[in-house]
N, CA, C and O of each residue as an XYZ file, in Angstrom:
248
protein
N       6.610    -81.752    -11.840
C       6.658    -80.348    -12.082
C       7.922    -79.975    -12.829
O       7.964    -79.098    -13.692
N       8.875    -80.657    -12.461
C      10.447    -80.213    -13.090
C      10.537    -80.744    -14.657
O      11.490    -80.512    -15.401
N       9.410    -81.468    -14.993
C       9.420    -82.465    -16.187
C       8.669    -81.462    -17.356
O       8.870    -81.547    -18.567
N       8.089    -80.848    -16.930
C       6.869    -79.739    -17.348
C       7.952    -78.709    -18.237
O       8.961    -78.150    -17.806
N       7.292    -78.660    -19.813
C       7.589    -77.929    -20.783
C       6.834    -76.712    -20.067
O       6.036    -76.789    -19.133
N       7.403    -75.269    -20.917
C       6.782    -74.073    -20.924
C       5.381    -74.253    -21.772
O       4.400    -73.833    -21.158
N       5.192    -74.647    -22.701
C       3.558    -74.847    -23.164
C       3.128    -75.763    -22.642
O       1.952    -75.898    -22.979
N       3.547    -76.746    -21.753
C       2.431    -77.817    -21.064
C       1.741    -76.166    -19.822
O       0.656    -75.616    -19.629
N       2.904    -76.032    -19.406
C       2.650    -74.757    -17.975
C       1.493    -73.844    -18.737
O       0.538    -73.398    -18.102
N       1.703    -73.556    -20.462
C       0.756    -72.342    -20.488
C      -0.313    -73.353    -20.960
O      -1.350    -72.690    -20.943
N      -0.523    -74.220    -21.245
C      -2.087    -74.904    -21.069
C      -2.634    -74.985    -19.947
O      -3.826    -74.804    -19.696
N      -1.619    -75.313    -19.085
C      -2.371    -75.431    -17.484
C      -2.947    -74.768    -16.918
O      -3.876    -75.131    -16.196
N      -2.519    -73.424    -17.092
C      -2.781    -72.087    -16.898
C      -4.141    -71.075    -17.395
O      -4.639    -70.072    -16.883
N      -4.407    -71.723    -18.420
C      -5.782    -71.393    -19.191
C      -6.830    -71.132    -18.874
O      -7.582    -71.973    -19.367
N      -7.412    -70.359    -18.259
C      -8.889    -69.852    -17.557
C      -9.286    -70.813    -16.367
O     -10.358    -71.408    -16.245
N      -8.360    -70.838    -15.641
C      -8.382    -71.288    -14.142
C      -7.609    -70.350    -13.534
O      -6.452    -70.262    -13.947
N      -8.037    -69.456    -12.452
C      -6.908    -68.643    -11.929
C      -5.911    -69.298    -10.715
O      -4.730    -68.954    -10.686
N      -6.272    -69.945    -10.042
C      -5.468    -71.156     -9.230
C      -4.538    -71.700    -10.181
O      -3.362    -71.620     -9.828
N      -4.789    -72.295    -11.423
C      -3.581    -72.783    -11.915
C      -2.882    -71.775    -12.761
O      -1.775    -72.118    -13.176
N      -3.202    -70.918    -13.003
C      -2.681    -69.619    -13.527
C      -1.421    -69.177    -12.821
O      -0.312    -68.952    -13.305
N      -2.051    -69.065    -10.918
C      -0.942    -69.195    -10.185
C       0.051    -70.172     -9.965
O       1.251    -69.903     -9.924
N      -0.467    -71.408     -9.810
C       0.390    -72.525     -9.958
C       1.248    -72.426    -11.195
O       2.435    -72.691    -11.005
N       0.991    -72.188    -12.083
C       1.495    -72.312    -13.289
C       2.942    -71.432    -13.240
O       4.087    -71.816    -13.479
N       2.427    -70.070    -12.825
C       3.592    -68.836    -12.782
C       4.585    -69.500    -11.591
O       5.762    -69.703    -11.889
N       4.117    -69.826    -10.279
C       5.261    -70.542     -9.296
C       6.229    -71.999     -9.953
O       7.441    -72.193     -9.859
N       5.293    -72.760    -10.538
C       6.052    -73.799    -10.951
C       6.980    -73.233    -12.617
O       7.932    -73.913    -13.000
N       6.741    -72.558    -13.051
C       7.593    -71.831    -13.871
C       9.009    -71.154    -13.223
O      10.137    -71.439    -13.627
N       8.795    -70.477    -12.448
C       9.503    -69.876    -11.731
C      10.463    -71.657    -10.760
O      11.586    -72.085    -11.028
N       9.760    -72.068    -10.017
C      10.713    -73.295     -9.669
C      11.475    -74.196    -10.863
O      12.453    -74.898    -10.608
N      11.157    -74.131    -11.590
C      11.344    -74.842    -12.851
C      12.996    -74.774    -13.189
O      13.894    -75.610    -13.295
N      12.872    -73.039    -13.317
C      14.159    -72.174    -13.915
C      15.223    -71.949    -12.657
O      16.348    -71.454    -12.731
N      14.557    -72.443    -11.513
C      15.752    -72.354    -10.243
C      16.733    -73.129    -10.453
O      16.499    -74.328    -10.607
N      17.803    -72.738    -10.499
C      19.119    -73.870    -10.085
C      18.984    -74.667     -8.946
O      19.189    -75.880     -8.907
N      18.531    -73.745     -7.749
C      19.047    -73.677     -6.746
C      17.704    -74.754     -6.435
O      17.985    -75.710     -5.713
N      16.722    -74.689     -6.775
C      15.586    -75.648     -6.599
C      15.651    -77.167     -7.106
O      15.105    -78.157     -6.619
N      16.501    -77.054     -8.255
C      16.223    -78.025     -9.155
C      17.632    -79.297     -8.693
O      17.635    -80.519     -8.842
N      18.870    -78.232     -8.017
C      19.671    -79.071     -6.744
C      19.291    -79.585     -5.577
O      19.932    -80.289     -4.796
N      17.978    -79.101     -5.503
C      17.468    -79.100     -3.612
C      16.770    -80.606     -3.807
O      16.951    -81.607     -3.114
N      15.814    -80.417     -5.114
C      14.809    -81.641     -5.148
C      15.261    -82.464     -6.353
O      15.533    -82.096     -7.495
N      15.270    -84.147     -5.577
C      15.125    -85.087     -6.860
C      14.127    -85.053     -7.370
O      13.127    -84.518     -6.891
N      14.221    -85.890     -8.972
C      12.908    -86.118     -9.531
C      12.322    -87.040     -9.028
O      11.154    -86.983     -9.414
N      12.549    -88.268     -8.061
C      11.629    -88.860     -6.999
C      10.816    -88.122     -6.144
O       9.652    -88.458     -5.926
N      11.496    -86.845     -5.488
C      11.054    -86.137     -4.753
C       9.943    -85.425     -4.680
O       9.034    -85.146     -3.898
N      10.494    -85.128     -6.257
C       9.065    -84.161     -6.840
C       7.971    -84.543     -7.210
O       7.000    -83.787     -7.234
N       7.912    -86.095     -7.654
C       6.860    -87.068     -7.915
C       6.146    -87.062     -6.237
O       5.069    -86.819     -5.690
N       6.759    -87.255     -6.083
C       6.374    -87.304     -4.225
C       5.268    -85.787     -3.781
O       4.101    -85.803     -3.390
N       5.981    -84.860     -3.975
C       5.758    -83.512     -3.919
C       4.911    -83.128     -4.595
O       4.473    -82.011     -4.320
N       4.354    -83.818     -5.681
C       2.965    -83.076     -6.380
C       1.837    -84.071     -6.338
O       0.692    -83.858     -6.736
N       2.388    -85.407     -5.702
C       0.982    -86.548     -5.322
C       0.827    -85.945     -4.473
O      -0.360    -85.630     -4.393
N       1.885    -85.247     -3.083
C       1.100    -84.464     -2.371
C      -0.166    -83.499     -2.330
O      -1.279    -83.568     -1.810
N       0.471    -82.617     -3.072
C      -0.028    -81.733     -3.273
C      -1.219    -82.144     -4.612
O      -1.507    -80.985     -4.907
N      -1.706    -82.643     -5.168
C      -2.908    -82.826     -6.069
C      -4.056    -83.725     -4.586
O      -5.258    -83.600     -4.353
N      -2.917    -84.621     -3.845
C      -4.257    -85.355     -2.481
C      -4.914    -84.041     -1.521
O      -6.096    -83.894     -1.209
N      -3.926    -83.288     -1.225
C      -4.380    -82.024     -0.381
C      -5.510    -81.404     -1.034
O      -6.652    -81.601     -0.619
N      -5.219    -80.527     -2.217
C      -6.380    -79.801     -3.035
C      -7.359    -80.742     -3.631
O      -8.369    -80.251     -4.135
N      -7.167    -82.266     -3.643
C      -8.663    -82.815     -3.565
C      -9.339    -82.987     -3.111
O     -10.485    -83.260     -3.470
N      -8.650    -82.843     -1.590
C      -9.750    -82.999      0.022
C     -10.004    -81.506     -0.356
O     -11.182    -81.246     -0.599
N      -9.238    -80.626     -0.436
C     -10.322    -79.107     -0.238
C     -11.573    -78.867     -1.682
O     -12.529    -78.093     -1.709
N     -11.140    -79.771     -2.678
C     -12.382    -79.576     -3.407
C     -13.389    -80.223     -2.912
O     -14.528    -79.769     -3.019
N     -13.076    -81.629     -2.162
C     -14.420    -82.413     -1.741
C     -14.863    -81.472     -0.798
O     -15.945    -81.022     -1.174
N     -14.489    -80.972      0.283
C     -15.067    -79.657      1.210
C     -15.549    -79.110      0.560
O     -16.672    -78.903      1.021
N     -15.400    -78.537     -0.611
C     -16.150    -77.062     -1.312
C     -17.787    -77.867     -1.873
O     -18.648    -77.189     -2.434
């Protein structure tokens, strides 16, 4: 997520409203200082395999 250009974010964002939102939060974390001290870039690799395994179990539910 921290690796993520502003036009990768506005492709992502493109007529999906879930990533629309994602898009605007990880923009917003992006530009944090205070975020970008908190988490390594190991961390964050960590932090979005999370998070892509979570929202694939809730798509297999849907």
């Amino acid at each position: 997520m921290l690796d993520l250009k502003k036009k990768d974010l506005k492709k992502i964002k493109e007529g999906d409203s879930f990533m629309a939102k994602f898009g605007e939060k990880a923009t917003k974390l992006n530009e944090s200082s205070e975020f970008q001290s908190w988490m390594t870039a190991e961390e964050d690799f960590e932090w979005c395999k999370k998070m892509e395994h979570h929202y694939g179990k809730k798509e297999e539910k849907n």
